[in-house]
C-alpha positions in Angstrom: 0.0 0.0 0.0 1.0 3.2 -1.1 0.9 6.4 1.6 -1.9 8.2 -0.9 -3.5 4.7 -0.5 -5.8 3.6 1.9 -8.0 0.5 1.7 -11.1 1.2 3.3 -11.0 -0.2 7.0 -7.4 0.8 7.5 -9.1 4.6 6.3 -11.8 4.1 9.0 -9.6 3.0 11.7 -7.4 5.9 10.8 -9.0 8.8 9.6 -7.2 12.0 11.4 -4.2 10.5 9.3 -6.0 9.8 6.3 -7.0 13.7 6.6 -3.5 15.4 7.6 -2.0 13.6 4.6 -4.6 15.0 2.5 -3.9 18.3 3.7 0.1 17.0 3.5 0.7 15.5 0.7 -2.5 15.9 -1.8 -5.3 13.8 -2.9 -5.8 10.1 -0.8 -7.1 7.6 -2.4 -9.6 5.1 -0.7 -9.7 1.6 -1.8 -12.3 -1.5 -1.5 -11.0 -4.6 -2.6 -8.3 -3.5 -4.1 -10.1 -0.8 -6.4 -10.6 3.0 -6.0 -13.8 4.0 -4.8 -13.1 7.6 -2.9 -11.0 10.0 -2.7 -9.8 12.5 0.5 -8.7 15.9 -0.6 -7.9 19.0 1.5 -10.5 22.0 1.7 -7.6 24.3 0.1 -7.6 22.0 -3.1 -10.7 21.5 -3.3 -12.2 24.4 -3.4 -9.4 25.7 -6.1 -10.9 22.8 -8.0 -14.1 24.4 -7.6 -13.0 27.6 -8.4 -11.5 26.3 -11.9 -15.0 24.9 -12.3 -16.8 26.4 -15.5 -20.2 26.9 -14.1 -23.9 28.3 -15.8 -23.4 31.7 -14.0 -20.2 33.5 -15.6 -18.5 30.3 -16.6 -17.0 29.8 -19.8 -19.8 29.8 -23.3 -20.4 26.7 -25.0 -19.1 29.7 -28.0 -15.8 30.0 -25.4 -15.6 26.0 -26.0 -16.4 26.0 -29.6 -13.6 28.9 -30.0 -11.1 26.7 -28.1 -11.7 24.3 -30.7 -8.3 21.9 -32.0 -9.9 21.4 -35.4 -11.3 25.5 -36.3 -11.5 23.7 -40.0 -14.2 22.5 -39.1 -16.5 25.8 -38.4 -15.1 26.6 -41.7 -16.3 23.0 -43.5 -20.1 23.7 -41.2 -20.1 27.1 -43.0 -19.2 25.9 -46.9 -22.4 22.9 -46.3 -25.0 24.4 -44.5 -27.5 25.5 -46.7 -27.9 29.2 -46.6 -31.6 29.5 -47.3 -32.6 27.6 -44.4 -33.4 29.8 -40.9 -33.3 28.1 -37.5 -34.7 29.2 -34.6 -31.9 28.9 -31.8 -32.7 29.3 -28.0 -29.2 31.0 -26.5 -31.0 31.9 -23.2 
């Protein structure tokens, strides 16, 4: 067993460790029969995860995503097939 890996009654039995190598050493993993199945992270990291979060309220666009695009071809190859005399109705709100 690694130190970021904790099967699950050695994580019971030891918790207050389990939690100040969280806050020590990053993310501990919790394991059942050998697999992952949790996962103990520090309140610092997570909540910079959360912070990195895209969210509904001033979060990044699905535009911001398409702009981000690896392949900007392809807004180019949408724009040479879609038939120009046909209107959509698109709900943005």
């Amino acid at each position: 067993m690694k130190n970021d890996e904790w099967q699950i009654q050695t994580a019971k039995n030891q918790f207050s460790a389990v939690i100040a190598q969280a806050q020590n050493r990053g993310v501990q993993t919790i394991t059942k029969h050998g697999k992952p199945v949790a996962v103990v992270v520090a309140m610092e990291d997570f909540e910079n995860m959360e912070r990195k979060k895209p969210n509904a309220k001033g979060g990044e666009t699905f535009v911001d995503l398409l702009k981000r695009c690896p392949v900007p071809e392809f807004f180019e190859i949408i724009e040479k097939t879609r038939p120009r005399d046909v209107a959509r109705d698109l709900d943005l709100g």
